[in-house]
matplotlib code that plots the C-alpha trace (Angstrom):
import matplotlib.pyplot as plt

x = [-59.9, -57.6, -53.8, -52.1, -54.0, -54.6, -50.9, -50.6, -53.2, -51.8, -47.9, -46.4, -43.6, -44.0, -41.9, -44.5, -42.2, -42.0, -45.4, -48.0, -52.0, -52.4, -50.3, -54.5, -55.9, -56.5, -56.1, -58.7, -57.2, -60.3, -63.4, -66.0, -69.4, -71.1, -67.8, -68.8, -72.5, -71.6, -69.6, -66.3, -66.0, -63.1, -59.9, -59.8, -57.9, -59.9, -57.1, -57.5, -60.6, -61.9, -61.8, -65.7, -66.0, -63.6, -65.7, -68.2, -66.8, -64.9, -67.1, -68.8, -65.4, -63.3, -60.0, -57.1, -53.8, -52.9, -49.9, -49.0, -46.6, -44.0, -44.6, -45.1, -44.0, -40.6, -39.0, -40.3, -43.5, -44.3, -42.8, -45.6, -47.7, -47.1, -47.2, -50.7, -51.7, -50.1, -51.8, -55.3, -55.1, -54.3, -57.1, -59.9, -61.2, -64.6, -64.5, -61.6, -60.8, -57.6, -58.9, -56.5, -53.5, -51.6, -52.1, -51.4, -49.4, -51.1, -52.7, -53.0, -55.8, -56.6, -60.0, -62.5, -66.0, -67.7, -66.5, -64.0, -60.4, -60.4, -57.6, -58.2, -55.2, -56.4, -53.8, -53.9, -54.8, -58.1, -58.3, -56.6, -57.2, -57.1, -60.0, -59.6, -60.6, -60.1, -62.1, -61.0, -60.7, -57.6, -55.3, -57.1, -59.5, -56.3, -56.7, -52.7, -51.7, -53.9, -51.9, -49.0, -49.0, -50.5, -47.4, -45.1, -47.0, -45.6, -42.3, -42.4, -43.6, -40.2, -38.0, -39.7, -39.2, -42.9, -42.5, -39.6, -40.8, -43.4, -45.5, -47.6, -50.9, -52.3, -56.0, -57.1, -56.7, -59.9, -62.5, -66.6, -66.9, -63.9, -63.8, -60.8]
y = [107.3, 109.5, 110.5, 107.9, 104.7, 106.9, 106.4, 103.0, 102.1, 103.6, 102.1, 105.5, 106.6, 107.2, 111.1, 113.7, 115.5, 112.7, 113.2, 115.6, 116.5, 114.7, 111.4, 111.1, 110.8, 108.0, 108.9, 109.2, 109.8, 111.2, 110.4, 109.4, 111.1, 108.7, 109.5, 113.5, 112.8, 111.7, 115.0, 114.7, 112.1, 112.2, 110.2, 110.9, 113.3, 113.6, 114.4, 115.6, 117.2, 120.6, 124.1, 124.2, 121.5, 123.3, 126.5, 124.2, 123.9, 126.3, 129.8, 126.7, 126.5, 128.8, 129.7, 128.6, 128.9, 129.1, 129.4, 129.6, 128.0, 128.7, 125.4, 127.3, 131.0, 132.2, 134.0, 137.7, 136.4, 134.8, 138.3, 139.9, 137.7, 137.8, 141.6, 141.4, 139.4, 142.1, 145.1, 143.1, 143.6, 146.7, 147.9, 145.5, 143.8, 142.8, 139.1, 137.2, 135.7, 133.7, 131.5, 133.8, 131.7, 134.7, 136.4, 133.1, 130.1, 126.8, 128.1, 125.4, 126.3, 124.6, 125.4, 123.8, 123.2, 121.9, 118.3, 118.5, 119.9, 120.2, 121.0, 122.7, 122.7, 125.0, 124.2, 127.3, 125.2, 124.4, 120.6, 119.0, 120.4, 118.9, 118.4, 116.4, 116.5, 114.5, 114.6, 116.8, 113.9, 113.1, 115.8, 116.4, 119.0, 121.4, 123.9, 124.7, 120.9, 121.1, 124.3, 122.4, 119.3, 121.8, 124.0, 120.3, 119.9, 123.1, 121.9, 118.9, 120.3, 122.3, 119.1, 116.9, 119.6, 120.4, 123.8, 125.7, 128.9, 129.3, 131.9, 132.2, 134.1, 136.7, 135.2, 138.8, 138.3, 135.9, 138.5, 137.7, 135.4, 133.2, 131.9, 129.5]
z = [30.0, 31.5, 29.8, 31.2, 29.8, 26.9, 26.2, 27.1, 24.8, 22.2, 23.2, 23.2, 24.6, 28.5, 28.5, 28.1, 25.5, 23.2, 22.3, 20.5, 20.5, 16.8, 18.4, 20.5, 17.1, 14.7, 11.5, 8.0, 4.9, 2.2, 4.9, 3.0, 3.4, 5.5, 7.7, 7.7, 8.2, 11.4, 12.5, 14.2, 16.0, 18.9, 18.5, 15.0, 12.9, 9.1, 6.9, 2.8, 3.3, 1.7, 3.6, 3.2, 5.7, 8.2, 7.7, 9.5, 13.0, 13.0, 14.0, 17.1, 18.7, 21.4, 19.8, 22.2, 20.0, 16.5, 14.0, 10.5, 9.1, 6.3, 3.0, 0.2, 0.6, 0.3, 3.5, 2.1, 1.4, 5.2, 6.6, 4.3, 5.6, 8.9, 8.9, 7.0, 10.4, 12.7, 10.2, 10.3, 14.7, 14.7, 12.1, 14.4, 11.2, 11.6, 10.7, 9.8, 6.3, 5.5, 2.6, -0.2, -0.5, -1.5, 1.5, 4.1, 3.9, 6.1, 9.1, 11.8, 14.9, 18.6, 19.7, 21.9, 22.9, 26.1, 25.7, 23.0, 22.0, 18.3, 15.7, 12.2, 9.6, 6.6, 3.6, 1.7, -1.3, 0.4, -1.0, 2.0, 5.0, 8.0, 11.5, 14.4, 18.3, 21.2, 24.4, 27.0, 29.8, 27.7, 28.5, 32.6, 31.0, 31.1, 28.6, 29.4, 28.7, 24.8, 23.7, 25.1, 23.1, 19.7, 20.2, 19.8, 16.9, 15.8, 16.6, 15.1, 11.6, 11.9, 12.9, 9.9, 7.7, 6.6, 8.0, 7.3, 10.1, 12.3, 13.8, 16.6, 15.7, 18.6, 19.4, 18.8, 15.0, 15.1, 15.3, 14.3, 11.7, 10.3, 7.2, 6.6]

ax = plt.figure().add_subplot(projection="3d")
ax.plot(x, y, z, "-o")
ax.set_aspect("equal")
plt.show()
């Protein structure tokens, strides 16, 4: 199923800019575990689930785009942050760890494997995280036209006011392994 019926099925709105990557996905509030024995399953988003089950997808996927953004710090605080980000590239850190929420506020990553596109949103409290994916025929197997519709996600977090800033992380501050 290609983009177009994609959104037809789903009756939204027929302006490409109207939309995001998470309006693809059905959504699961608290999956149960017969839900996760399964793995993820495209066309789903598996919201309110713990960090440890990100940290399971996450190291299998190809980082495409990723940002944090600003719930629970003050202003100084995500600057700190941020600059901890910046400091952490230029010192070539040999894995990545962002699970201290004193360090990062929510980071939010597109990556993808062979068939898939798949989102990870680790809250910094690590109870309820986010994992989705949708299958790459979706968006024309178009790497470009993912990070597209994940950066409107960004946007939108700023417009519904979930996110009060956001920012961009370079891919180069995802070295070896990531723990989330």
């Amino acid at each position: 199923m290609n983009e177009k019926e994609f959104l037809e099925k789903l009756g939204l709105p027929k302006r490409e800019e109207d939309y995001d990557l998470l309006d693809f996905m059905e959504t699961i509030e608290y999956p149960s575990h017969e839900q996760f024995l399964s793995g993820i399953q495209p066309g789903i988003s598996y919201d309110y689930v713990s960090s440890t089950y990100l940290n399971g997808f996450i190291n299998y996927v190809d980082i495409l785009d990723a940002f944090m953004i600003r719930r629970y710090m003050n202003e100084k605080e995500f600057a700190e942050s941020i600059e901890r980000i910046k400091n952490k590239i230029k010192t070539r850190e040999v894995h990545t760890n962002v699970q201290d929420s004193s360090e990062y506020d929510d980071i939010l990553i597109l990556g993808k494997t062979e068939d898939m596109y798949v989102y990870f949103w680790n809250d910094c409290d690590c109870s309820d995280c986010c994992i989705g994916a949708i299958t790459k025929d979706v968006v024309e197997n178009r790497d470009s036209k993912a990070i597209t519709l994940f950066r409107r996600y960004a946007d939108k977090l700023k417009k519904i006011d979930t996110a009060q800033d956001v920012f961009f992380i370079p891919l180069e501050f995802f070295t070896g392994w990531i723990t989330l």
